[in-house]
C-alpha positions as CSV (number, residue, x, y, z in Angstrom):
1,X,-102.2,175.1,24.2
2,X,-100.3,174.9,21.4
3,X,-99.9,178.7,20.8
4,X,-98.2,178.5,24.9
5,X,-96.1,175.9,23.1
6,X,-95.6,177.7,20.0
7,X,-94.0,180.4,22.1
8,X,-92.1,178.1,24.6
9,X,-90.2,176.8,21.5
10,X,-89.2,180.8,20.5
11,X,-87.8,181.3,24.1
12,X,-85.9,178.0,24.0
13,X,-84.1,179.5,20.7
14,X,-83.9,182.9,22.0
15,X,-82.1,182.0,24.8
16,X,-79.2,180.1,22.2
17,X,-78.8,182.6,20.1
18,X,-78.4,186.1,21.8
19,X,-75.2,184.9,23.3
20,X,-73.5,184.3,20.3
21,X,-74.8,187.2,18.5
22,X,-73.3,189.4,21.9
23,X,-70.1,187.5,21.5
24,X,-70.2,188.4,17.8
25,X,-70.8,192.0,18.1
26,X,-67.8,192.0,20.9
27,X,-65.5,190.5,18.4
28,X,-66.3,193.4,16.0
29,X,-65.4,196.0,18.4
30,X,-61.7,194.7,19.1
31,X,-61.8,194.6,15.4
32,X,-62.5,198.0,15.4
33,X,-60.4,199.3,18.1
34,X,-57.3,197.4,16.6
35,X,-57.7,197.2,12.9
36,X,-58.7,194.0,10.9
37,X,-55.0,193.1,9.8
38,X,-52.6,192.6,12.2
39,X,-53.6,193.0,15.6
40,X,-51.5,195.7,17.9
41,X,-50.9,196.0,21.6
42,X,-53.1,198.7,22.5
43,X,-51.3,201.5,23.6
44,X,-49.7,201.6,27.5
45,X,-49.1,197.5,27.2
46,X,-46.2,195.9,28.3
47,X,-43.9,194.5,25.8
48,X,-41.6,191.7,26.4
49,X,-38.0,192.2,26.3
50,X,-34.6,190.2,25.4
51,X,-32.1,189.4,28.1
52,X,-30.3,192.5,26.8
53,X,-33.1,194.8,28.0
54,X,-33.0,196.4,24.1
55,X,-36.1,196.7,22.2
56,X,-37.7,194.2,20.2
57,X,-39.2,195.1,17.6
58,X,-38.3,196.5,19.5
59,X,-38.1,195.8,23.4
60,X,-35.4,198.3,26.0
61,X,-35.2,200.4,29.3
62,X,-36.1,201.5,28.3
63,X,-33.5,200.4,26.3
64,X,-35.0,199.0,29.4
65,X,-36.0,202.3,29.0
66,X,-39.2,202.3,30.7
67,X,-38.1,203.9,32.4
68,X,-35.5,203.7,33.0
69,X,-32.8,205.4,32.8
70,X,-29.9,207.4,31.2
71,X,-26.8,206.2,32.9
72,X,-23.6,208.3,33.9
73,X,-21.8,207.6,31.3
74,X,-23.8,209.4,28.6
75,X,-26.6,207.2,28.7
76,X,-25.7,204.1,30.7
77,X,-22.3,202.9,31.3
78,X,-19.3,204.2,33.6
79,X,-17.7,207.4,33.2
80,X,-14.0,208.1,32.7
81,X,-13.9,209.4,36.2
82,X,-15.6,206.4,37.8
83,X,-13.7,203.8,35.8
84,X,-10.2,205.0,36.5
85,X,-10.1,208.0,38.9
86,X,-9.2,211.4,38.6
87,X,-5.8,210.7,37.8
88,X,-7.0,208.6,34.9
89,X,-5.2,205.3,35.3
90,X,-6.0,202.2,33.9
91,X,-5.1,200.2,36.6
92,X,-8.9,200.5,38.2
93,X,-10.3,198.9,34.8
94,X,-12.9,195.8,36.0
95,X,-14.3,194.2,32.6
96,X,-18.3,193.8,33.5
97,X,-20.0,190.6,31.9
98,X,-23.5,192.3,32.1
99,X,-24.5,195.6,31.3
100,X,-25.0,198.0,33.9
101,X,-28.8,199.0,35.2
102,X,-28.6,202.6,33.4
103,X,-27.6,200.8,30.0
104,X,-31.0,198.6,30.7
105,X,-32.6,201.6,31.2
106,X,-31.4,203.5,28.9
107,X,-31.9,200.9,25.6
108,X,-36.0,200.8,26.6
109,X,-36.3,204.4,27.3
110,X,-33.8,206.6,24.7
111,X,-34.5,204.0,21.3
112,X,-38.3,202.4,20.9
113,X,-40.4,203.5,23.7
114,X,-43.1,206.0,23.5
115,X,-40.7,207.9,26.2
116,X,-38.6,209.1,23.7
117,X,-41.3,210.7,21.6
118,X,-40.9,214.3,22.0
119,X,-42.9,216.7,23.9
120,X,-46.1,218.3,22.4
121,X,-44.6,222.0,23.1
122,X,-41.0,220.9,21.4
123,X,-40.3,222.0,17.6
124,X,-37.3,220.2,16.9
125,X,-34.1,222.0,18.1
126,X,-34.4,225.7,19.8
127,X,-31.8,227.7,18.5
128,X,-28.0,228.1,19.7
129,X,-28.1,229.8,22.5
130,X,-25.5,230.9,25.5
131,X,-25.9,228.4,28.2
132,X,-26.2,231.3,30.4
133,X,-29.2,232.3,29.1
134,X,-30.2,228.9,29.4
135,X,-32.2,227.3,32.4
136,X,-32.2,223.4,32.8
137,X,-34.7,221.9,35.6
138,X,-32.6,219.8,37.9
139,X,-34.0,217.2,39.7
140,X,-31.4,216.5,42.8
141,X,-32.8,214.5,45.7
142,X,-36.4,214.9,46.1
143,X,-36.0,218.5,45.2
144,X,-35.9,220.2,41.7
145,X,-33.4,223.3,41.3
146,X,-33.3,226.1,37.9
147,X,-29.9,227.0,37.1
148,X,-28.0,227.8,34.5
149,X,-27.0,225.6,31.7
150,X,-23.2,226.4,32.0
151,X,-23.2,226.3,35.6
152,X,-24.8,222.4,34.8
153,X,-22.6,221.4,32.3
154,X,-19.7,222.5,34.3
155,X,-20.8,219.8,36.9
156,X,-21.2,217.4,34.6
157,X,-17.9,218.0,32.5
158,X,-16.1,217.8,35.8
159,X,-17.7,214.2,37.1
160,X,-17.5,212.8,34.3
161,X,-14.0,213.1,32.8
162,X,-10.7,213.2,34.4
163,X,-9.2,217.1,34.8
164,X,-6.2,216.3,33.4
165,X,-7.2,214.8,30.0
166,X,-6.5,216.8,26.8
167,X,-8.7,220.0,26.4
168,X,-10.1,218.7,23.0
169,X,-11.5,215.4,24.7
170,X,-12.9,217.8,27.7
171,X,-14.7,220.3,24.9
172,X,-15.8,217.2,22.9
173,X,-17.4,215.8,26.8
174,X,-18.9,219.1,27.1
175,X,-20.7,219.4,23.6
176,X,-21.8,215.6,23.8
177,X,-23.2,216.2,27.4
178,X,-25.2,219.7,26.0
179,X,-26.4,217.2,23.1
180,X,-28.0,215.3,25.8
181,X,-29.6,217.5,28.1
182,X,-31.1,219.1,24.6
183,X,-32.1,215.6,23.5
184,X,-33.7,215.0,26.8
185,X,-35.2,218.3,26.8
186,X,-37.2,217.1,23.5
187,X,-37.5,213.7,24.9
188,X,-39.2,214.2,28.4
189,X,-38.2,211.6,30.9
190,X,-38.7,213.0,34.3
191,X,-42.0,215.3,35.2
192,X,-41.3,218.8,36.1
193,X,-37.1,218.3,35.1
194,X,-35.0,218.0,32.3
195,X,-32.2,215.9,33.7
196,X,-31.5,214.8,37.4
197,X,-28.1,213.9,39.4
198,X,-28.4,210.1,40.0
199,X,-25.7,209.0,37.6
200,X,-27.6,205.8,37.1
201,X,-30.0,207.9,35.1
202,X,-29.0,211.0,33.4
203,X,-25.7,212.0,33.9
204,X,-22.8,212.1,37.1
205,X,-23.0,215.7,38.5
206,X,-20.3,217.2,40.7
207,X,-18.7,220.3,42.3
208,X,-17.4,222.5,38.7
209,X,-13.5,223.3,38.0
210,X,-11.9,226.0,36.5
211,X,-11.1,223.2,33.6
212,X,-14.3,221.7,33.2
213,X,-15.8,225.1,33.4
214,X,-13.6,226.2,30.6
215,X,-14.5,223.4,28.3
216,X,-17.6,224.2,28.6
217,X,-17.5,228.3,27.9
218,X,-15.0,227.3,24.8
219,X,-17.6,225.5,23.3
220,X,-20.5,227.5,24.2
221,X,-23.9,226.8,23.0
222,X,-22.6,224.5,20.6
223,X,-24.7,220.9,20.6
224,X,-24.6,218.3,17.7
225,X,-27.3,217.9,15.6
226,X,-28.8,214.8,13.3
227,X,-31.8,215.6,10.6
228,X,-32.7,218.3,12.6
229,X,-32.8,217.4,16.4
230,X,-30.6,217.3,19.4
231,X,-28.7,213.8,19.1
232,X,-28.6,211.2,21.7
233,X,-24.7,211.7,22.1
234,X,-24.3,208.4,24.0
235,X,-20.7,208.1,25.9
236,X,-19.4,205.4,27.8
237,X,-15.5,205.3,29.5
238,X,-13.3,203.0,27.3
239,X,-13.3,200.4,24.8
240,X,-11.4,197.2,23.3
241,X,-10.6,198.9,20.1
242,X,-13.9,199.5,18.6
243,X,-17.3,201.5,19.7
244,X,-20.5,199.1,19.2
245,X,-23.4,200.4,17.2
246,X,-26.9,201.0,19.2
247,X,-28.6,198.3,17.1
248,X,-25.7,195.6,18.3
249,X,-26.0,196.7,22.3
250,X,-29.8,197.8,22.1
251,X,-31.2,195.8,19.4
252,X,-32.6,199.5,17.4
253,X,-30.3,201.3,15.0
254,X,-29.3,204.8,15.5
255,X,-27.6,206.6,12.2
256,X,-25.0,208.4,14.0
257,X,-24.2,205.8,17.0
258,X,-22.9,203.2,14.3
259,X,-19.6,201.7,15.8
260,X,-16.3,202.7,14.6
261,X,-12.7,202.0,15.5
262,X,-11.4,203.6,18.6
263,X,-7.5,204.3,19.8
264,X,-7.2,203.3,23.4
265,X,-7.4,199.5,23.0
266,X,-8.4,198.7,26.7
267,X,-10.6,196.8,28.7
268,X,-14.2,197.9,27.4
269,X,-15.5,199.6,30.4
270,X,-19.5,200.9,29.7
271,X,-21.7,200.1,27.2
272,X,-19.7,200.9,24.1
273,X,-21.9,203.0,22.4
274,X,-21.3,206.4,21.2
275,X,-18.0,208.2,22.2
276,X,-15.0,206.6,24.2
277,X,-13.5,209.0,26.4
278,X,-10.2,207.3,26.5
279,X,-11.0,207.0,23.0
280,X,-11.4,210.8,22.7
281,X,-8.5,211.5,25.0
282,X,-5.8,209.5,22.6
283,X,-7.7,211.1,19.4
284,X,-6.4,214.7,21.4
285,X,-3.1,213.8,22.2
286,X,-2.9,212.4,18.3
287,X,-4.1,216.7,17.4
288,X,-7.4,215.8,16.4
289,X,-9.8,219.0,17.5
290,X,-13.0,218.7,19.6
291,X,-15.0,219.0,16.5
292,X,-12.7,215.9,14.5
293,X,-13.2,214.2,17.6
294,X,-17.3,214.5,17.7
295,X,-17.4,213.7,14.0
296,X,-15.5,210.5,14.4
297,X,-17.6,209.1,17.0
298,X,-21.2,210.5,16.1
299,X,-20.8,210.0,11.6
300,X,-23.5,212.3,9.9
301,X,-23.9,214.6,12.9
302,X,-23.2,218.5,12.4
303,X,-22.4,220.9,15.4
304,X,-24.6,224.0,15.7
C-alpha cells in the first residue's frame, strides 16, 4: 500500500513538471533560431510601414517596395511627357498631395527590402557594352519579349521626355534610364524579366523616334556608376526649386540621390528624387552637357 502510494505521489509531480520543462526547452530554440540579444523578425515577415510607404528602419514599396514597383518616372513619379505633353507646357502641371502608387512601391522595393539585394549570378556591373549587343527581357502584357537594349531604351527615351527638349537633357534621360534597367538587372524584381511596360512599375515604354533613338546611340553603352554598381538613377518630371534626397521621401539614404537645387522652379510634379527633367532641360538650354547634367543630379556617381 504505501509503495502504490509512494508512486501515485511521483506521477502527481511528473505530470507538473514535464510541461514546464517542454515550455523551457521551446524557449531555448527561438533563442537559438534568433540569437540571445535582440530578437529579429525571422526572415520573409512583414514589416510595418509609415504613412509614406518608406522603410523603417526601415519600412517602403517597397519603398512600398514589396513589391512594388518602379514607377514611370524613373522609379515612381510622372514623367515629363505625362506631366505636360509632348509639347512640354506647363500649363497641364496638377500639384499631387500624396505620392503616387509607383513612388509607394518603389521606396519598399528599390531602398530596404530584401528585393533589392542582388542576384546570386550578378558580379557587380558587366562591362560597357553596345546596347545592341545587349538583350533586356521585357515583360509587356502577360507575355515577355528579348530585344535589344537600344531598341528598349529608344522606347523609353521617347515616353518619357518630350521630343523637343534640348539634346543634352534627352542623352542625360537616356543614360539615367540604361542606369536603371542595369540596376534592375542586379536587383531582380520581376521573374523571368528585367523591366516591364506598366509605367507604374518600371518605366513608360512607347513607339521610338529618330530623336529619342539618337539620344540613345550618342550615349551608347554609357550607364552611371556608384562604388561599383549600376545606380538607381531615380527621375521624376519637375520640381519647386530643389530635388529631395531619398532618406527625406523614402525614409533610407542613398549617397548619390541627396537633393540639390534645381532650375525650373515649378509645381513639383513626381516624387522629387533624383533628376528633374525640366530640371535637366533648363540645365541644357543654360550649355551644361549630358554628363554636367548627370553629375549635378546623381553627386559621386561616374559614367562608364
Amino acid at each position: 500500500m504505501r509503495r502504490l502510494l509512494i508512486m501515485w505521489m511521483l506521477a502527481l509531480t511528473a505530470a507538473a513538471v514535464i510541461p514546464l520543462l517542454l515550455a523551457g526547452a521551446g524557449e531555448s530554440r527561438a533563442e537559438a533560431a534568433f540569437g540571445t540579444g535582440e530578437v529579429s523578425a525571422a526572415p520573409g515577415a512583414a514589416r510595418d510601414a509609415d504613412a509614406s510607404g518608406s522603410p523603417d528602419g526601415a519600412a517602403q514599396s517597397e519603398p512600398p517596395p514589396g513589391a512594388v514597383e518602379l514607377s514611370a518616372a524613373g522609379a515612381g513619379g510622372t514623367s515629363a511627357r505625362e506631366a505636360f505633353g509632348a509639347g512640354g507646357s506647363a500649363s497641364a502641371v496638377q500639384e499631387a498631395d500624396e505620392p503616387s502608387r509607383g513612388e509607394e512601391a518603389f521606396a519598399e522595393t528599390e531602398i530596404g527590402s530584401g528585393v533589392g539585394e542582388p542576384s546570386p549570378d550578378t558580379d557587380g556591373v558587366p562591362p560597357r557594352v553596345p546596347d545592341a549587343e545587349t538583350v533586356v527581357r521585357v515583360l509587356d502584357g502577360g507575355a515577355t519579349r528579348l530585344m535589344p537594349l537600344a531598341d528598349y531604351l529608344g522606347g523609353v527615351v521617347a515616353a518619357e521626355m518630350p521630343p523637343g527638349f534640348p539634346e543634352a537633357a534627352l542623352k542625360a534621360q537616356a543614360v539615367a534610364a540604361r542606369s536603371l534597367v542595369y540596376y534592375r538587372m542586379a536587383h531582380p524584381k520581376h521573374s523571368g524579366a528585367d523591366v516591364c511596360t506598366d509605367p507604374g512599375c518600371c518605366m513608360a515604354f512607347g513607339e521610338a523616334t529618330d530623336v529619342s533613338r539618337a539620344a540613345v546611340a550618342e550615349t551608347d553603352g554609357a550607364i552611371l556608376v556608384y562604388d561599383g554598381e549600376a545606380a538607381m538613377a531615380a527621375f521624376f518630371s519637375s520640381s519647386d526649386g530643389r530635388t529631395r534626397s531619398a532618406e527625406e521621401v523614402w525614409g533610407a539614404a542613398v549617397p548619390y540621390l541627396s537633393g540639390v537645387a534645381s532650375g525650373e522652379n515649378m509645381a513639383q510634379n513626381g516624387h522629387g528624387v533624383g533628376m528633374s527633367q525640366y530640371g535637366a532641360r533648363e540645365m541644357a538650354l543654360g550649355g551644361a552637357d549630358w554628363r554636367e547634367i548627370l553629375a549635378w543630379y546623381y553627386p559621386g556617381t561616374e559614367v562608364t
